[in-house]
gemmi code that builds the backbone of each chain (N, CA, C; Angstrom):
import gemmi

chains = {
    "A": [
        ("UNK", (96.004, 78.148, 72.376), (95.802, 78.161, 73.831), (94.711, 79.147, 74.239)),
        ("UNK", (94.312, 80.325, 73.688), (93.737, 81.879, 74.086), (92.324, 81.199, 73.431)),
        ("UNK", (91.253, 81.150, 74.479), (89.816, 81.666, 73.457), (89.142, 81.927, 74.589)),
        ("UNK", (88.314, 82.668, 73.888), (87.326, 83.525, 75.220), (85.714, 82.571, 75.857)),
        ("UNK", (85.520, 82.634, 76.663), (84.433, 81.632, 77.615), (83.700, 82.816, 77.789)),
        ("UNK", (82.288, 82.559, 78.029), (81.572, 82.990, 77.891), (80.569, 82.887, 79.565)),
        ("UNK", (81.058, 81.703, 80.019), (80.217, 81.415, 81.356), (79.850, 82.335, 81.881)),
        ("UNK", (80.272, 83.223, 82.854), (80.232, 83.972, 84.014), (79.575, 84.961, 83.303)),
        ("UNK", (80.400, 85.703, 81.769), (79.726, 86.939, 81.389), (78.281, 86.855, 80.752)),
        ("UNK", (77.697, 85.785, 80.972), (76.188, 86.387, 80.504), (75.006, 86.134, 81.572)),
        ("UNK", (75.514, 85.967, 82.433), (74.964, 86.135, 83.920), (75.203, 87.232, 84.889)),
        ("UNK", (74.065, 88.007, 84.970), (74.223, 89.433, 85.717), (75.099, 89.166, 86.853)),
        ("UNK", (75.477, 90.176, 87.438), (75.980, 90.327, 88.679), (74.734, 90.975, 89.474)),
        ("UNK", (74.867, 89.820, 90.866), (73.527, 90.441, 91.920), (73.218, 91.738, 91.811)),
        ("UNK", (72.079, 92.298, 91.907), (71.417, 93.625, 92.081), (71.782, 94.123, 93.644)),
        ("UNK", (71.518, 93.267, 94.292), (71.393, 93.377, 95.720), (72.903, 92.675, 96.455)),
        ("UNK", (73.973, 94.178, 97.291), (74.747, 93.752, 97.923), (74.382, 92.849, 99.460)),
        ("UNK", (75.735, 91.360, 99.461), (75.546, 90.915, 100.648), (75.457, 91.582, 101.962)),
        ("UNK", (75.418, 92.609, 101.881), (75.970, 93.684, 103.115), (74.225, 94.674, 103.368)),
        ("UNK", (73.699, 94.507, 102.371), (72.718, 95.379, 102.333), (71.821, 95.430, 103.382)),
        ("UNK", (71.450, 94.222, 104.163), (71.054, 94.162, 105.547), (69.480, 93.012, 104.961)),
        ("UNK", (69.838, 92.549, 103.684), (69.194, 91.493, 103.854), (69.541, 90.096, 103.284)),
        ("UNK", (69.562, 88.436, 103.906), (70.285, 87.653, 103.328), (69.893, 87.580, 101.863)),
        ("UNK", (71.181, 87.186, 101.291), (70.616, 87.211, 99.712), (70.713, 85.918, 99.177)),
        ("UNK", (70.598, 85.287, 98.167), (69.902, 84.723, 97.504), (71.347, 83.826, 97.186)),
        ("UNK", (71.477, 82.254, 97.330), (72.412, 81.908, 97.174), (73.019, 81.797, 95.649)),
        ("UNK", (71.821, 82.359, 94.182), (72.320, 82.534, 93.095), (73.075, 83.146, 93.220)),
        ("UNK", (72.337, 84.446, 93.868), (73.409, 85.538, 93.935), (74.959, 85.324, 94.423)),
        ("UNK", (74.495, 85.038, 95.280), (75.909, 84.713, 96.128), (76.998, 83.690, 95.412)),
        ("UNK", (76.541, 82.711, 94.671), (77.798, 82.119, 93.906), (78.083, 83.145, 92.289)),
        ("UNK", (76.704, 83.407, 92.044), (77.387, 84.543, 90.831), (78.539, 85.846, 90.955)),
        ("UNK", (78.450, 86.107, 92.730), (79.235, 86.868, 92.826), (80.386, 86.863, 93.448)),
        ("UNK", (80.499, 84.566, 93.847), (81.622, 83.759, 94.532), (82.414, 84.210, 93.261)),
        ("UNK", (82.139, 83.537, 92.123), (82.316, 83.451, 91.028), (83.299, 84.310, 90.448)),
        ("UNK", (83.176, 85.788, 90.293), (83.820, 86.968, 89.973), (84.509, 87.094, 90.815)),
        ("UNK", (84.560, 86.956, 92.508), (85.723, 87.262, 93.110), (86.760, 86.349, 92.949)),
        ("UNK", (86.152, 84.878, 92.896), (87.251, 83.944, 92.658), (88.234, 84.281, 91.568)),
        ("UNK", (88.065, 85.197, 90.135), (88.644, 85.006, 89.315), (89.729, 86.617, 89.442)),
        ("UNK", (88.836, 87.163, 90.837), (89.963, 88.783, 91.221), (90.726, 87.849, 92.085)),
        ("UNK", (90.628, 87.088, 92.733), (91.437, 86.497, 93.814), (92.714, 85.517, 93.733)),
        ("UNK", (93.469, 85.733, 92.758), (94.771, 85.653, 92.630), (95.570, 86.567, 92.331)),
        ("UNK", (97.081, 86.152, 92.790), (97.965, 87.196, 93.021), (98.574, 87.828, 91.575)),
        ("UNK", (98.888, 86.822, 90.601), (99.161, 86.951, 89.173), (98.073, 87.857, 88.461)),
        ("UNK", (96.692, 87.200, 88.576), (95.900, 88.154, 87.733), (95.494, 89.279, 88.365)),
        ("UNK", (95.409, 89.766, 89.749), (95.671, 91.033, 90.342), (96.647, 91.983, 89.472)),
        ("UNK", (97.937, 91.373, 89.543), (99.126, 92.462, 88.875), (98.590, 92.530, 87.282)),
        ("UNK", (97.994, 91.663, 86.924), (97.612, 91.334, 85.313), (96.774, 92.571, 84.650)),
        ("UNK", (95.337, 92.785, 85.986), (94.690, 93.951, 85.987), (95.427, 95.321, 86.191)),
        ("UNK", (95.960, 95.197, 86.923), (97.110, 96.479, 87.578), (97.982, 96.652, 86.374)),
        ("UNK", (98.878, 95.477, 85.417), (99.598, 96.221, 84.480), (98.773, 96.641, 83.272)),
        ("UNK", (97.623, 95.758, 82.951), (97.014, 96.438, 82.079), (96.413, 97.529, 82.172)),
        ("UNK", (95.900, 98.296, 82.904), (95.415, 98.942, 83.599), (96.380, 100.244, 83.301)),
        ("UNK", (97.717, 100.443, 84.039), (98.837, 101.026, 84.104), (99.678, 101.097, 82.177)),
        ("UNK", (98.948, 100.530, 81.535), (99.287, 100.481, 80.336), (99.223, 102.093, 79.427)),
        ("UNK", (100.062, 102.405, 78.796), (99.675, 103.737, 78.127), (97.977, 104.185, 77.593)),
        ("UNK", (98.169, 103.153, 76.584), (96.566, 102.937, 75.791), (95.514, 102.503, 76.494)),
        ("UNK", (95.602, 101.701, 78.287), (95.174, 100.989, 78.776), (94.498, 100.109, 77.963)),
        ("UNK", (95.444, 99.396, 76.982), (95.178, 97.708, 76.897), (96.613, 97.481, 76.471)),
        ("UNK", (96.834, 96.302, 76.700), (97.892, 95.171, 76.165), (97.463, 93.855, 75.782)),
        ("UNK", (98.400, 93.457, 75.547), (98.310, 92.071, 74.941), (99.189, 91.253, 75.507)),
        ("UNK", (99.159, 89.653, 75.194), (100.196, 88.910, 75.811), (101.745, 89.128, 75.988)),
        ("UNK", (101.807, 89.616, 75.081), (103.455, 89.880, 74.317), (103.762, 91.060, 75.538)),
        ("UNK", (103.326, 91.614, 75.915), (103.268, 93.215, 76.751), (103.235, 92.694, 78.345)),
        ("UNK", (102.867, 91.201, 78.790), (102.772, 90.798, 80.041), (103.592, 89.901, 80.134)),
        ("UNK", (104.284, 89.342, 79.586), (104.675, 88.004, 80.324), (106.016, 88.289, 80.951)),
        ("UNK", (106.986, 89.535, 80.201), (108.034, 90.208, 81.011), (107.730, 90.368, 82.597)),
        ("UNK", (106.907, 91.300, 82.479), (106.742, 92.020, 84.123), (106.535, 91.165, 84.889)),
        ("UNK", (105.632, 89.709, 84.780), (104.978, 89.210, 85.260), (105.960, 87.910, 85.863)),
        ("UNK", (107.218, 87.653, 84.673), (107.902, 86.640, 84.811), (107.254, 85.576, 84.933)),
        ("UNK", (106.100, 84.984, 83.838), (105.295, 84.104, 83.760), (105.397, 83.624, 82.561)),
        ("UNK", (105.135, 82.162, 82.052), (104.868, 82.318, 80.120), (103.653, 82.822, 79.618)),
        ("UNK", (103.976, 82.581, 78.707), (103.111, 82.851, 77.978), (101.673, 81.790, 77.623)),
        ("UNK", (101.840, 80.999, 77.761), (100.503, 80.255, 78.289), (99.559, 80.476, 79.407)),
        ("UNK", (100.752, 80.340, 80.517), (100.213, 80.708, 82.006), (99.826, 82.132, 81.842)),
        ("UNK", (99.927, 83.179, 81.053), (99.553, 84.423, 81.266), (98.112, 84.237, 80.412)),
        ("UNK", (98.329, 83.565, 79.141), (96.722, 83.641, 78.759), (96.240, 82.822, 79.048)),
        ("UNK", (96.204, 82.009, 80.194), (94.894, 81.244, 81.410), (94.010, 82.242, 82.040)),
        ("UNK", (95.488, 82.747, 82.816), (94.925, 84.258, 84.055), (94.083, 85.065, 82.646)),
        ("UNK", (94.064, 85.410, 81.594), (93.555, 86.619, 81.002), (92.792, 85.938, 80.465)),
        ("UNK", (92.422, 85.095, 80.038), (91.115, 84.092, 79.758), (89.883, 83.695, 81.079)),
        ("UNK", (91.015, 84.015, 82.292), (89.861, 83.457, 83.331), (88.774, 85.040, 83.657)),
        ("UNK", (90.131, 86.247, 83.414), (89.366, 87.185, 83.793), (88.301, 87.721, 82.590)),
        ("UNK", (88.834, 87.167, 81.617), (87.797, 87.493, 80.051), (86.309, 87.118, 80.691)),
        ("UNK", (86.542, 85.523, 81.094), (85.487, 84.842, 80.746), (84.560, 85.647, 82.162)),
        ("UNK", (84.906, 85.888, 82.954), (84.225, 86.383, 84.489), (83.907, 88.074, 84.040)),
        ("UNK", (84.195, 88.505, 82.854), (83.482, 89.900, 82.487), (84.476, 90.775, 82.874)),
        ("UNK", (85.686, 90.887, 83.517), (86.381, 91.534, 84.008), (87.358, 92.177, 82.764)),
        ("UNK", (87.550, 91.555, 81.670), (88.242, 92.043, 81.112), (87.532, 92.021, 79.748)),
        ("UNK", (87.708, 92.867, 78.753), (87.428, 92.870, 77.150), (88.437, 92.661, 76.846)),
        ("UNK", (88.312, 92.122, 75.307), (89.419, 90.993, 74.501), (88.802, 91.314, 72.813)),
        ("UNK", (90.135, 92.213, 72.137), (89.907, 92.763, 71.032), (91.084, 91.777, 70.023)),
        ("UNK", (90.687, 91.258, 69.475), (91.695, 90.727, 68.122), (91.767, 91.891, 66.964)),
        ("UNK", (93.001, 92.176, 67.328), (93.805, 92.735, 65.790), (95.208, 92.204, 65.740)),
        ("UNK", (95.105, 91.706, 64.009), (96.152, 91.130, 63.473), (96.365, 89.794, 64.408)),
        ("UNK", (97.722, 89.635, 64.236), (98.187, 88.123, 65.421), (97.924, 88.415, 66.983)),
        ("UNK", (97.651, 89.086, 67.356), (97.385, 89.605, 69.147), (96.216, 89.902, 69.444)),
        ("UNK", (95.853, 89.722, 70.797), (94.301, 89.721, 70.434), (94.997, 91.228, 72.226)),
        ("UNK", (94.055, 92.200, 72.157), (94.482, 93.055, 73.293), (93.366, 93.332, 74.377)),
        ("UNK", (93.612, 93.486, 75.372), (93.221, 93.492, 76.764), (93.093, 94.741, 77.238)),
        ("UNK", (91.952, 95.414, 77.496), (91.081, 96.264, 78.423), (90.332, 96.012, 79.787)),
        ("UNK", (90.456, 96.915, 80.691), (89.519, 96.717, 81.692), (88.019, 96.785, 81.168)),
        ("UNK", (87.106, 96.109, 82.051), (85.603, 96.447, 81.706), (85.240, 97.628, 83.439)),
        ("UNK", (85.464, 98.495, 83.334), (85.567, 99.777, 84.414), (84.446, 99.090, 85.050)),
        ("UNK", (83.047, 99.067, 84.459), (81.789, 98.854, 84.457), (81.487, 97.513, 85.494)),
        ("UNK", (82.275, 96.377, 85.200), (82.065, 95.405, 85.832), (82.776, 95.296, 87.371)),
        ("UNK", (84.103, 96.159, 87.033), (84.687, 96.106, 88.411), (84.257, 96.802, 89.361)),
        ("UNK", (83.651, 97.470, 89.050), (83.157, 99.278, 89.843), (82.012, 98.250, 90.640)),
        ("UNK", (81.337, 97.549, 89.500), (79.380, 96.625, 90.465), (79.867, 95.943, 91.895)),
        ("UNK", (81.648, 95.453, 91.481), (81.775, 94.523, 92.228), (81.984, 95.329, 93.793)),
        ("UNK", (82.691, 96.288, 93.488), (83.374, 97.059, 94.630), (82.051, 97.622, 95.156)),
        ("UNK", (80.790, 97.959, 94.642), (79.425, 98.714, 94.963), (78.907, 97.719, 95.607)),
        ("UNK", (79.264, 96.467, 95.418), (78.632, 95.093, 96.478), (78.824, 95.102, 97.436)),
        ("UNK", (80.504, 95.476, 97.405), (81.036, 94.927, 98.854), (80.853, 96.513, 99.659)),
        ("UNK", (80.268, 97.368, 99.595), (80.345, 98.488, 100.046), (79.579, 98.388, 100.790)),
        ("UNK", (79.907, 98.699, 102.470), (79.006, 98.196, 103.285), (78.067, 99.675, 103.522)),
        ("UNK", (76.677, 99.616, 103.575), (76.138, 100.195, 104.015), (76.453, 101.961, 104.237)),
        ("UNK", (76.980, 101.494, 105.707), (77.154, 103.016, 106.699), (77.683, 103.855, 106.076)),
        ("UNK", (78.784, 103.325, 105.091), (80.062, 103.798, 103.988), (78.630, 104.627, 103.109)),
        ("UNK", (78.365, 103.859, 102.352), (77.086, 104.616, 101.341), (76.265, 105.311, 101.575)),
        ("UNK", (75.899, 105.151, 103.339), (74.614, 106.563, 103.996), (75.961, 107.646, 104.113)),
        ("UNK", (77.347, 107.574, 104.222), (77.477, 108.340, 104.794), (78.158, 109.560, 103.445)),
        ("UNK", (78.266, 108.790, 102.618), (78.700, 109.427, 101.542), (77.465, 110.491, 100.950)),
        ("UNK", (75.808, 109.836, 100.838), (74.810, 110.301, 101.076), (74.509, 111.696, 101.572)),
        ("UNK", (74.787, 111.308, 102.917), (74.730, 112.456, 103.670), (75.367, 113.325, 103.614)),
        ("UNK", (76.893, 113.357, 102.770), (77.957, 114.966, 102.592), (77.201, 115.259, 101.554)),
    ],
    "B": [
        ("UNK", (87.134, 72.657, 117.406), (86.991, 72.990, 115.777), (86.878, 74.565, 115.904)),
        ("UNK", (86.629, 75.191, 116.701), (86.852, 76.542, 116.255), (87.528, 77.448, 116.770)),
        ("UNK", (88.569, 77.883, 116.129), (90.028, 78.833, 116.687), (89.939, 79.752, 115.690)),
        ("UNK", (90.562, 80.988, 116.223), (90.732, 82.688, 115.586), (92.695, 82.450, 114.931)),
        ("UNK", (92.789, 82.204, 113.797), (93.855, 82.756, 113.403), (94.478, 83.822, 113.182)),
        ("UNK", (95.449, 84.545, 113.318), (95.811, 85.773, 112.690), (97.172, 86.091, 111.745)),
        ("UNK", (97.111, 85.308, 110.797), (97.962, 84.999, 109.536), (97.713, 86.298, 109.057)),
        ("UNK", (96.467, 85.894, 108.573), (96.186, 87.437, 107.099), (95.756, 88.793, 107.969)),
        ("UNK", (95.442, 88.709, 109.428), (94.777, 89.958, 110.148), (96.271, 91.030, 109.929)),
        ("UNK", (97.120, 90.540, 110.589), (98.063, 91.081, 111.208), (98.882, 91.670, 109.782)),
        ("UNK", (98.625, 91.343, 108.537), (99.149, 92.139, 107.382), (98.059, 93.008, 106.744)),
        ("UNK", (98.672, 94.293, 106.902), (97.508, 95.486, 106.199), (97.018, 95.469, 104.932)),
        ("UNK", (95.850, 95.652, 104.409), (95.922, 95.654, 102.900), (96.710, 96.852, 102.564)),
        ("UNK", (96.892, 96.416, 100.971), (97.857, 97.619, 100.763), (97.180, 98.618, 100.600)),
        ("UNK", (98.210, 99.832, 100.421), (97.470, 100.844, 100.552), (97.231, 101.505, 99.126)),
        ("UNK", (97.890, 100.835, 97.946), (97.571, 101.050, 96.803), (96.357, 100.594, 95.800)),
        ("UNK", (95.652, 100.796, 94.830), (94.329, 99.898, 94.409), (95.262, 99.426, 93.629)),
        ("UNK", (95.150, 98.152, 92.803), (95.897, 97.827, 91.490), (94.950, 98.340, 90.229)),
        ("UNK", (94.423, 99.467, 90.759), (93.649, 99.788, 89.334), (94.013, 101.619, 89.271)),
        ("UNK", (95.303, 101.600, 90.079), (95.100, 103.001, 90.317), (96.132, 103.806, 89.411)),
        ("UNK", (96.768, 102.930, 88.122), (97.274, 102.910, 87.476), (98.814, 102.591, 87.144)),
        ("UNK", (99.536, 102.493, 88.443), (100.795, 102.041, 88.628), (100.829, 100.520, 88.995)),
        ("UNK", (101.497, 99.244, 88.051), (101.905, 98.367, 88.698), (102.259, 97.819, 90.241)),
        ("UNK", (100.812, 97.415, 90.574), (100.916, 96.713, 92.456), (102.269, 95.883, 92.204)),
        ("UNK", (103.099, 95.965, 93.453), (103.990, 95.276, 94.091), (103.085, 93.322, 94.226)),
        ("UNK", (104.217, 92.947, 94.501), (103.858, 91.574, 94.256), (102.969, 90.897, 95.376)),
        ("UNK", (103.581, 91.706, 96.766), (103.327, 91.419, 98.375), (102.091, 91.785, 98.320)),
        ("UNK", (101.786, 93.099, 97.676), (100.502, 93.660, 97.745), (99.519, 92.841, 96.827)),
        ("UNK", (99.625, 92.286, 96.004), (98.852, 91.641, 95.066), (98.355, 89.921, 95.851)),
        ("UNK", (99.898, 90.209, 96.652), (99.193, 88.613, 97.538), (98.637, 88.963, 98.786)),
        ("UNK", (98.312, 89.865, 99.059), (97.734, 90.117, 100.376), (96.501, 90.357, 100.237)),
        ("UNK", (96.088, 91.280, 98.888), (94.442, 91.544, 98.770), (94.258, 90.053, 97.531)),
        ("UNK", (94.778, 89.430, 97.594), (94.019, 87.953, 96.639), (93.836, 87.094, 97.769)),
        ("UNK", (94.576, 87.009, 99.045), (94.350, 86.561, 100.499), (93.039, 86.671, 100.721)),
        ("UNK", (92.466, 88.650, 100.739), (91.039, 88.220, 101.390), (90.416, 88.370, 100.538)),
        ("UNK", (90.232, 88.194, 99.635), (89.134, 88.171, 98.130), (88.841, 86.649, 97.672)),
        ("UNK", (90.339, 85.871, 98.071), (89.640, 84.386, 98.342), (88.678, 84.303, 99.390)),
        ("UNK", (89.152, 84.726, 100.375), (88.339, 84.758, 102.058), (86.854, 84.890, 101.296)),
        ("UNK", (86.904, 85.733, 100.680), (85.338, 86.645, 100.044), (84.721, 85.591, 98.843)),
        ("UNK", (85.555, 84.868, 98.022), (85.206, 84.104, 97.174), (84.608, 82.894, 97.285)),
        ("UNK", (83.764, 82.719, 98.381), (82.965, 81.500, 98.269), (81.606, 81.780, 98.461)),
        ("UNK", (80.480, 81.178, 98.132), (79.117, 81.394, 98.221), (78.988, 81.345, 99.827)),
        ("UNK", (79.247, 80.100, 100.317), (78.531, 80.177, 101.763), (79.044, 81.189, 102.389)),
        ("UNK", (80.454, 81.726, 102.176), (80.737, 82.811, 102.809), (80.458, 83.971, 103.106)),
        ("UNK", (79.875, 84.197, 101.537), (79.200, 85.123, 101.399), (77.805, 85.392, 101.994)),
        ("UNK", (76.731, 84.123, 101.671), (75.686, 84.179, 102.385), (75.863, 84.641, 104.020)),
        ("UNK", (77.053, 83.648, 104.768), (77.170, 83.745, 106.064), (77.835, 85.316, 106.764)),
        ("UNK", (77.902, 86.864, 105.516), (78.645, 87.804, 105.835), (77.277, 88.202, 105.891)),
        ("UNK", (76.354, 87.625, 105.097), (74.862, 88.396, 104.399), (73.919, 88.471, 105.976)),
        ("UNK", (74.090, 87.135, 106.498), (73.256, 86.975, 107.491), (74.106, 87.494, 108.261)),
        ("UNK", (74.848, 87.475, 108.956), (75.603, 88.425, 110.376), (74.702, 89.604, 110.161)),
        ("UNK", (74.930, 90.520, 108.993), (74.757, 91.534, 108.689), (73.292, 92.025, 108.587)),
        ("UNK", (72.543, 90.778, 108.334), (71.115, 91.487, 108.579), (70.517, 90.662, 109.919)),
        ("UNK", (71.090, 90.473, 110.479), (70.655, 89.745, 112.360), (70.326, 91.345, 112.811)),
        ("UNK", (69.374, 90.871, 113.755), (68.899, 92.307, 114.543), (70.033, 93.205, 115.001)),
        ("UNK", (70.650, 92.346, 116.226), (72.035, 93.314, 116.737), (73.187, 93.561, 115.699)),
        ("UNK", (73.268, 93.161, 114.526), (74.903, 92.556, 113.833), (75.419, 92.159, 114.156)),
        ("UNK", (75.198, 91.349, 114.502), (75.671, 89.758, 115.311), (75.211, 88.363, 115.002)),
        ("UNK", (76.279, 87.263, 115.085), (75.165, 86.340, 115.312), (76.374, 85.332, 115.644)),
        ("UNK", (75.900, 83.997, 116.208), (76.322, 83.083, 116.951), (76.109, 81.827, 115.711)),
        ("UNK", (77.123, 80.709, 115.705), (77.342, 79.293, 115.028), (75.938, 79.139, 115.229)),
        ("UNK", (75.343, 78.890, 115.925), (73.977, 78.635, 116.398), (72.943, 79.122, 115.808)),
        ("UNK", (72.980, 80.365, 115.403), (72.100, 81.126, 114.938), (72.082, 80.599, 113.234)),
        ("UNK", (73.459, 80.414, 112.377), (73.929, 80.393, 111.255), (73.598, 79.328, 110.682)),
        ("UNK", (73.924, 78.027, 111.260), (73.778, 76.042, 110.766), (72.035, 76.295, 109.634)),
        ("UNK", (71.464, 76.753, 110.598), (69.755, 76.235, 109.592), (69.595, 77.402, 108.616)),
        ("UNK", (69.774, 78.358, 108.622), (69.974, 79.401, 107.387), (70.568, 78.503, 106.327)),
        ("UNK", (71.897, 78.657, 106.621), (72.730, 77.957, 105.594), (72.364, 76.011, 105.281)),
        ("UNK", (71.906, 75.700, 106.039), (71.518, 74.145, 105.880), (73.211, 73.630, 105.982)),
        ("UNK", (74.091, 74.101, 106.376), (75.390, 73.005, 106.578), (75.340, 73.148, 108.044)),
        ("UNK", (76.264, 72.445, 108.394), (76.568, 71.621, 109.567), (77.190, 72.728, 110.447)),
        ("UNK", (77.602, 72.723, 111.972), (78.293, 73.483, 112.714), (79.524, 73.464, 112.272)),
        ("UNK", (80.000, 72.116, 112.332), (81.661, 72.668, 111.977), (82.265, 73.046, 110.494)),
        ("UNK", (81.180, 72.743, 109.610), (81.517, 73.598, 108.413), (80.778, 75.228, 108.205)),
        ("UNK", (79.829, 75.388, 109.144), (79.567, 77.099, 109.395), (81.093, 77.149, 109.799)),
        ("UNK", (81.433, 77.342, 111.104), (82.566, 77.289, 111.922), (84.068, 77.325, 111.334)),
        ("UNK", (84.103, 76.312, 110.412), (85.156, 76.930, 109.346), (85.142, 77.855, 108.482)),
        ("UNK", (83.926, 77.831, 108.396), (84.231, 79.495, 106.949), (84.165, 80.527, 108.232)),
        ("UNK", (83.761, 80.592, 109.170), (83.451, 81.568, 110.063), (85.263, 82.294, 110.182)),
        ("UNK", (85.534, 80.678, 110.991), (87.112, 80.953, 111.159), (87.887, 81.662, 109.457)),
        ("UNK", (87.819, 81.341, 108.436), (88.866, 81.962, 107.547), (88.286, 83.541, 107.135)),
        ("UNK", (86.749, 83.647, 107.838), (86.369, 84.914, 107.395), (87.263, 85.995, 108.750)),
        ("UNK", (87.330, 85.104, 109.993), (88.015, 86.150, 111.118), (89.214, 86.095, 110.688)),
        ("UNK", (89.981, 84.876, 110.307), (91.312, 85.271, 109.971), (91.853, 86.394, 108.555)),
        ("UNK", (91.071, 86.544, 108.068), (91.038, 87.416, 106.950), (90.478, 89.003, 107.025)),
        ("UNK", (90.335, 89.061, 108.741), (90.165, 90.319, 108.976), (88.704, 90.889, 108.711)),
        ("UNK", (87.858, 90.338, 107.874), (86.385, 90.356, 107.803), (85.637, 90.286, 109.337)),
        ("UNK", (85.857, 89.668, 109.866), (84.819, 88.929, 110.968), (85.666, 89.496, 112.424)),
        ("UNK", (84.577, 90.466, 113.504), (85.301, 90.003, 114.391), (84.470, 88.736, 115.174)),
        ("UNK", (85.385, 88.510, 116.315), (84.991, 87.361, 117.309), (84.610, 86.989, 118.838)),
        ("UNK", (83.614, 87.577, 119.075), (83.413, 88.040, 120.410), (83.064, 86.610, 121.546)),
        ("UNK", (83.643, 86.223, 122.215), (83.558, 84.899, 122.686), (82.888, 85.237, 124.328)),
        ("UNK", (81.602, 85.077, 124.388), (80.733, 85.669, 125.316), (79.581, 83.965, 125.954)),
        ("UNK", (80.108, 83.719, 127.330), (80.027, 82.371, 127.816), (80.220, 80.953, 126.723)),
        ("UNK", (79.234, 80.602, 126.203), (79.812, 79.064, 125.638), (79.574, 79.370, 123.916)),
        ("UNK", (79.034, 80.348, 123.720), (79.196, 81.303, 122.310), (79.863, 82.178, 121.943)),
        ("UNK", (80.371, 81.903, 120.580), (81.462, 83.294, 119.976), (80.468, 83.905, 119.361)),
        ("UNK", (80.298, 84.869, 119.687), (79.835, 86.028, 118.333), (80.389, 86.455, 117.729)),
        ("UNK", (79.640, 86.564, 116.046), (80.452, 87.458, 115.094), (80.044, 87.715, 114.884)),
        ("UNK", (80.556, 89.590, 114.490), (79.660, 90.818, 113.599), (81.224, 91.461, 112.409)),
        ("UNK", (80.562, 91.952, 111.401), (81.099, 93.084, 110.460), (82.519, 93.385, 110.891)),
        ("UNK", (83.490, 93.253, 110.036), (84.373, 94.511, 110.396), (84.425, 95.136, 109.229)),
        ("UNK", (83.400, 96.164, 108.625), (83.201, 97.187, 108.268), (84.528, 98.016, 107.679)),
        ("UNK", (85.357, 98.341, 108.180), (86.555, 99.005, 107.734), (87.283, 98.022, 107.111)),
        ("UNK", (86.929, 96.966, 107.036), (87.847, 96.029, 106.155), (87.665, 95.925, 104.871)),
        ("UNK", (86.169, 95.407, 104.769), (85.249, 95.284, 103.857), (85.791, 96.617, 103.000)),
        ("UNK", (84.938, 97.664, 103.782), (85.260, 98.950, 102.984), (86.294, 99.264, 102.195)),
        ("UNK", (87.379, 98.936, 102.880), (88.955, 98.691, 102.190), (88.836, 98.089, 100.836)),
        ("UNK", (88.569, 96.884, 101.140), (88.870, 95.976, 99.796), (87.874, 96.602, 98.631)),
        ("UNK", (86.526, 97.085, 98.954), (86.152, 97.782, 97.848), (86.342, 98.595, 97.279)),
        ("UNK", (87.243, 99.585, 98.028), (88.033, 100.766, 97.697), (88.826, 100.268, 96.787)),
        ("UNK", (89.575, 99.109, 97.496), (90.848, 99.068, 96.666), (90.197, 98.060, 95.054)),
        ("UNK", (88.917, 97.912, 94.834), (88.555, 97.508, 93.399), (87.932, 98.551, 92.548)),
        ("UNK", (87.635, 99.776, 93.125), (86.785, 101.173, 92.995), (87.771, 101.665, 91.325)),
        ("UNK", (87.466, 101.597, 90.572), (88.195, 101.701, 89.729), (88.209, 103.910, 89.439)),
        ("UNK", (89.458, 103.897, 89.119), (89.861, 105.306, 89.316), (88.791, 106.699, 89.115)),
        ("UNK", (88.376, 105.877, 87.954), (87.005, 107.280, 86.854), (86.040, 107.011, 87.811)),
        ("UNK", (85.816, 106.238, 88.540), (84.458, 106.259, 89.841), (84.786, 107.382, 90.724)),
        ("UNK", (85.961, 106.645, 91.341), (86.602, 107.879, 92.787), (86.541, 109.247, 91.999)),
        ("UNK", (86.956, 109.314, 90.662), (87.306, 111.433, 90.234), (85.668, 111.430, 90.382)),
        ("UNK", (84.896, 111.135, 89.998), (83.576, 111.634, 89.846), (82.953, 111.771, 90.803)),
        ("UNK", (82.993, 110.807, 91.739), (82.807, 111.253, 93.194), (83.090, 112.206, 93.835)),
        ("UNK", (84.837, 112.554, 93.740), (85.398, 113.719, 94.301), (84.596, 115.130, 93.305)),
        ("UNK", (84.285, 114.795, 92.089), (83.905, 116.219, 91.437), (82.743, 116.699, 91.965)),
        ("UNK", (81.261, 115.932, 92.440), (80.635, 116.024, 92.856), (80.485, 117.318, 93.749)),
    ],
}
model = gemmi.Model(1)
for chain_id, residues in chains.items():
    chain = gemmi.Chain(chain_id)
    for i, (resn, *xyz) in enumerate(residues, 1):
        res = gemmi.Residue()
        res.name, res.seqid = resn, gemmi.SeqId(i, " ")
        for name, pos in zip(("N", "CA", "C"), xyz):
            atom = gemmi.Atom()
            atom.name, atom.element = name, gemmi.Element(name[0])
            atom.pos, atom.b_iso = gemmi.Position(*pos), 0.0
            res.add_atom(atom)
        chain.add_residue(res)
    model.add_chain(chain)
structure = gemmi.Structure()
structure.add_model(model)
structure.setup_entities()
């Protein structure tokens, strides 16, 4: 069922936030529909949040499907969708393959949506 | 065709990030995947891009249709799920609504993707 896609992650994320005060570029704008679509469920929200909240911060399937009260298929969809959108790294050892945040990718996303005034004003302290 | 809902306004985002290392609540995980769908579409995005760089921060259905090349009542619908999602306000001024930024919203949701080692480094600053 588990293999990793590649789509989304070898396509940058826009340089230039929608907020920045100029229209952007509708690549942009679905490359970065794209990544929110795959933050924008409620399952793989908590998915990020328990891995995340993890000792080692990573887990594996076996480590989610309790909390989540989901199977185990349906849990490696959600962690395949966020693999493939760059959001998550995906390490195989032995029979389990384990799950990390990519800090890096989530941080660009949140620097997108950061409007402006927020960023002069942080600037300015 | 065009009405202000307030489904998703009237529920706060939470006030936790799900990256802030404790397992998000479930309510909370469906409330910020609410407006991150809102956020997850291209035209939507384009149509937050243009409000945002219009002279006043503003702009009218009118203003939006030939930017985007779609139609009024499909501007008009993403318009509407961007106000109901607390993004957009809606200023209804003679036979035009205007919409500009809501800024503190936006800001929110990027906060709440700001992954933890960003915010300490900020604060160390």
């Amino acid at each position: 069922m588990e293999f990793v896609g590649t789509a989304l992650v070898e396509t940058p994320l826009p340089a230039i936030s929608p907020l920045a005060g100029e229209p952007i570029e509708r690549a942009d704008a679905e490359r970065l529909a794209g990544v929110l679509k795959a933050l924008a469920d409620p399952a793989r929200l908590r998915l990020l949040s328990l891995i995340q909240a993890s000792p080692e911060g990573e887990a594996c399937v076996c480590d989610l499907t309790a909390p989540l009260g989901l199977s185990q298929p349906t849990v490696s969809h959600h962690l395949r969708i966020l693999t493939e959108a760059g959001l998550l790294n995906r390490d195989k050892r032995g029979v389990w393959a384990y799950y990390s945040l990519v800090p890096s990718a989530i941080a660009t996303v949140a620097e997108l949506l950061t409007p402006p005034r927020k960023r002069a004003t942080k600037k300015a302290r």
